[in-house]
Structures are given as C-alpha cells and as structure tokens.
C-alpha positions as CSV (number, residue, x, y, z in Angstrom):
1,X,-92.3,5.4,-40.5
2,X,-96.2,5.9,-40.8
3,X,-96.9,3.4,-43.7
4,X,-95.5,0.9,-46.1
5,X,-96.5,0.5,-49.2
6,X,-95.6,-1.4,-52.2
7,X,-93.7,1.9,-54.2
8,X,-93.4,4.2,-51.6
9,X,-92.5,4.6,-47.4
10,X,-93.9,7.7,-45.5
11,X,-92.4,9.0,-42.7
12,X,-93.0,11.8,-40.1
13,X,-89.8,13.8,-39.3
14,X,-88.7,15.1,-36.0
15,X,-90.5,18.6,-36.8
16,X,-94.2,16.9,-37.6
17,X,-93.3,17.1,-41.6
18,X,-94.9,13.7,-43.7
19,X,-92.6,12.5,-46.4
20,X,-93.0,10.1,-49.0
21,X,-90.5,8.6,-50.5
22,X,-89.6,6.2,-53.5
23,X,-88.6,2.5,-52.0
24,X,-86.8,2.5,-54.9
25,X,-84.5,5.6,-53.6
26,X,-84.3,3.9,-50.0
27,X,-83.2,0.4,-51.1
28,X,-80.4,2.7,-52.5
29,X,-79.5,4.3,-48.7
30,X,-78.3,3.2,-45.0
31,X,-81.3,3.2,-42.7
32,X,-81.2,3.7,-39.0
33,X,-84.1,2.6,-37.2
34,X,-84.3,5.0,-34.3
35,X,-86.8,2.8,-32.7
36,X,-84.6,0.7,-32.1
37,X,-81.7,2.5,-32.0
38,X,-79.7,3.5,-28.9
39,X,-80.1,7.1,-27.6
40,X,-78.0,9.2,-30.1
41,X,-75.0,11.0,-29.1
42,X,-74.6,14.9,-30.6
43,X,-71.3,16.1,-31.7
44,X,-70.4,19.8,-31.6
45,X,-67.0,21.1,-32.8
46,X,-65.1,23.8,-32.0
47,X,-61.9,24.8,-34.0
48,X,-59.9,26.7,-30.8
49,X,-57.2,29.1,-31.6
50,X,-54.0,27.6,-31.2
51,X,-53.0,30.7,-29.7
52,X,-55.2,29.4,-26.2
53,X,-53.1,28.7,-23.0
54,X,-53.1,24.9,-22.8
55,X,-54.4,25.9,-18.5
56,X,-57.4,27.7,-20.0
57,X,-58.2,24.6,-22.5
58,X,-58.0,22.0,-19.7
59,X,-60.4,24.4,-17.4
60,X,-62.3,24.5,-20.7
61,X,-62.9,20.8,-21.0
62,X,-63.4,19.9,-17.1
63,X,-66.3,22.7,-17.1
64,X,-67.6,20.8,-19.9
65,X,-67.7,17.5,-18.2
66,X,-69.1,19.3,-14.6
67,X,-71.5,20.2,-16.9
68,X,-72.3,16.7,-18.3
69,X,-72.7,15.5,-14.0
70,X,-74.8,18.4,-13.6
71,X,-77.3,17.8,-15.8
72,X,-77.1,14.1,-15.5
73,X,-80.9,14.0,-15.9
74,X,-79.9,15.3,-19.6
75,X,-76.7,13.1,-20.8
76,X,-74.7,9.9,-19.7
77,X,-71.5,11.0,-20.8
78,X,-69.4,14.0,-22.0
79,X,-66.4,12.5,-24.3
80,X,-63.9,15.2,-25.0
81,X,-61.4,14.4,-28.2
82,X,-59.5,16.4,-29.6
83,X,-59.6,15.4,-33.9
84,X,-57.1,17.5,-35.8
85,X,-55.0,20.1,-35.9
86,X,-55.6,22.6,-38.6
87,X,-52.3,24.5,-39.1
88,X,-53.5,26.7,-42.1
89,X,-56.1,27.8,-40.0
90,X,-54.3,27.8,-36.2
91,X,-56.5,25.8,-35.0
92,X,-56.7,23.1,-32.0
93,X,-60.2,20.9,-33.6
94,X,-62.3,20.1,-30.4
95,X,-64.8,17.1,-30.7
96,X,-67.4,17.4,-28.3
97,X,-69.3,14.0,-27.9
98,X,-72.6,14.2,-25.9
99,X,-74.7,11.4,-25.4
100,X,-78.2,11.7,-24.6
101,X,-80.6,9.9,-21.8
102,X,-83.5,10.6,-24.5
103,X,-84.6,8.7,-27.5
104,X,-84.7,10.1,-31.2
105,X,-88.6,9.9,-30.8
106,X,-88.7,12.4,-27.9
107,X,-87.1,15.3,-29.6
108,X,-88.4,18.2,-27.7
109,X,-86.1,17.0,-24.7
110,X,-83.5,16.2,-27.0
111,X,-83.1,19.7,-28.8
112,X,-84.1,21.5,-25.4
113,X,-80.4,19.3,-23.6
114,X,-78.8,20.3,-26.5
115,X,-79.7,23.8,-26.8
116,X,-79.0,24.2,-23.1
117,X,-75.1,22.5,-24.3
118,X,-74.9,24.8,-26.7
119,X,-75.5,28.1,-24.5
120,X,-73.2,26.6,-21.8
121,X,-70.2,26.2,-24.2
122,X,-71.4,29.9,-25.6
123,X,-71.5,31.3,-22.2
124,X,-68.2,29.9,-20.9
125,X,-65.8,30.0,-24.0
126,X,-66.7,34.4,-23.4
127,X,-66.6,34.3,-19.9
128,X,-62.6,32.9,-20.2
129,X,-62.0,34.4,-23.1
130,X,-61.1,31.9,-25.6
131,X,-60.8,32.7,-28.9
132,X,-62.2,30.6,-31.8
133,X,-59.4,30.0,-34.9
134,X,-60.3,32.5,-38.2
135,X,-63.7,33.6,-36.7
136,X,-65.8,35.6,-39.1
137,X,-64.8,39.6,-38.8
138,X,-67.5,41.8,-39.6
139,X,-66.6,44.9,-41.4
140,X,-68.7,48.2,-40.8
141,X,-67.6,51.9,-42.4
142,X,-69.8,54.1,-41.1
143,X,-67.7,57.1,-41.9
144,X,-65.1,57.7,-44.7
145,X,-62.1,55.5,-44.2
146,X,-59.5,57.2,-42.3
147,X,-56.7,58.7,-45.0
148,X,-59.2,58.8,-47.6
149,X,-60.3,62.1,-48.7
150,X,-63.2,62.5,-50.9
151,X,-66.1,59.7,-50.7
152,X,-66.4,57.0,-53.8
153,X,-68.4,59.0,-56.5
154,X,-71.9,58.1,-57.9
155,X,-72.0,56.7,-61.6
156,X,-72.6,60.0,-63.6
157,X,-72.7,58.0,-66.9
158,X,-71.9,54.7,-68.4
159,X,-68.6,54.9,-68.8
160,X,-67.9,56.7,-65.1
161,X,-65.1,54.9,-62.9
162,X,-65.2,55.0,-59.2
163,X,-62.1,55.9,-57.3
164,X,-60.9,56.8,-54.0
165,X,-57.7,58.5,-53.5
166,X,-55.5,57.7,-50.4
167,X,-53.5,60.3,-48.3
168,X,-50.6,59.4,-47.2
169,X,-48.0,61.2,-45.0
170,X,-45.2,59.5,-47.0
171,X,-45.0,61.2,-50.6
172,X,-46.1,58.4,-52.3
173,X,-49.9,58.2,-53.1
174,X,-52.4,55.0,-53.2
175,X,-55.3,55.2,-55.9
176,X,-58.5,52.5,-56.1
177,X,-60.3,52.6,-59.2
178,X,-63.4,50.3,-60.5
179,X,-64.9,49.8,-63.4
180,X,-68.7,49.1,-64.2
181,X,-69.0,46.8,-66.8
C-alpha cells in the first residue's frame, strides 16, 4: 500500500505496477497484509500417472525434500501431501508445499527459489521418467496420413465438400466429409 485516501487505496504490486482501487470494492474482500504476514509458502501440483511405480514416487518425493536441505538458504520446509486421486484422469494429485525464508516484499528472491523449484522438479520427473496423468499430446501431419490417398481438396466453390478417402486392406472403406457452411 502507497496511500490512503478517503475513496480510494493505491498499491504497488510485486512487478512495480500502481493500482488504485475503490475502498468501496476492498471493504468487500479478505486482505492479507504481507507486511506483516509470515513468509508465504508456494504450492505446486503435479497430477502423477497412476501408472508410476510406487519406488519411483517415493525416490521422487525424498529428492524433493534433499532438495529443500540443499538449498536451505532458500526454504524452511518441503511438505509433501498427497490431495486426491483423480480416477477419470489416472491420476495420483501431488501437493507440493514449499515455504519460503523470504518475505512477500522481497520478490526477486522469492520468484528466483521458486523458479529454481520449478526446474528441479522439471529436471528430475525426465531424468526418472515419470509420466504426468493425460498430459497435453501435440499433433503434427507433416505428410498425408498414412492409408489416406489423395490430400483434402481446396474449396472450388461455395457449395464444395472436403473429403478424404481411407484405404483399407479390409474391403470395407472409411470416408470423411465436411461441409463449409
């Protein structure tokens, strides 16, 4: 907070940004002093396939507290819990609970400790090859797709529909079609 005023509180954000806001809207909200407030703890989660061999998930969460003694200079404590278990998704839901030895005021420090979590658990969840649960799958055709044997044709008119037609070795056939409306 930077000033007080009878109808309106500005504030500087982590990033250096003023804002001025309506008292009005913040006698309506929770405020959390950080000046007074302890150091803040940062939660990451990682939803961990299911399919991960419990031995490889227990390495997983002792590197992760080595990591919190190692750069005790960083955090206090590593707390490790384990929230859900998302079924629809196979997943195992791993809370990661870091708290910080800096305040909310000294924020360079604060991103710099977390960024460096961040590459750790990066770095070490490829290095043991853990999978995450339903991670994003990029799709890429650079060619025609394999079976398919003329390319989708280019609108000729208005009323042109797009199609591919499917080879199979089986004697029944596969046909896409759009429409452009």
């Amino acid at each position: 907070v930077t000033s007080i005023d009878p109808y309106t509180t500005t504030f500087r954000t982590s990033f250096g940004e003023i804002i001025t806001v309506a008292n009005y809207i913040l006698s309506q909200k929770s405020i959390l002093n950080h000046g007074r407030s302890v150091n803040p703890s940062l939660r990451c989660t990682l939803k961990l396939s299911m399919r991960t061999p419990p031995a490889e998930i227990s390495k997983l969460c002792g590197a992760l507290k080595q990591f919190g003694k190692v750069h005790k200079s960083d955090w206090t404590d590593i707390g490790l819990y384990f929230s859900a278990i998302q079924h629809d998704l196979g997943a195992l839901v791993l809370d990661i609970w870091a708290s910080s030895r800096y305040s909310y005021q000294d924020f360079n420090n604060l991103y710099s400790s977390r960024t460096q979590l961040y590459l750790f658990i990066h770095a070490y969840i490829h290095a043991a090859n853990i999978h995450f649960a339903a991670p994003m799958q990029p799709v890429e055709i650079h060619n025609y797709p394999q079976g398919f044997d003329q390319p989708p044709s280019a609108p000729s008119s208005e009323n042109h529909t797009p199609s591919l037609r499917f080879r199979s070795s089986a004697r029944t056939s596969f046909s896409a079609t759009t429409t452009n409306n």
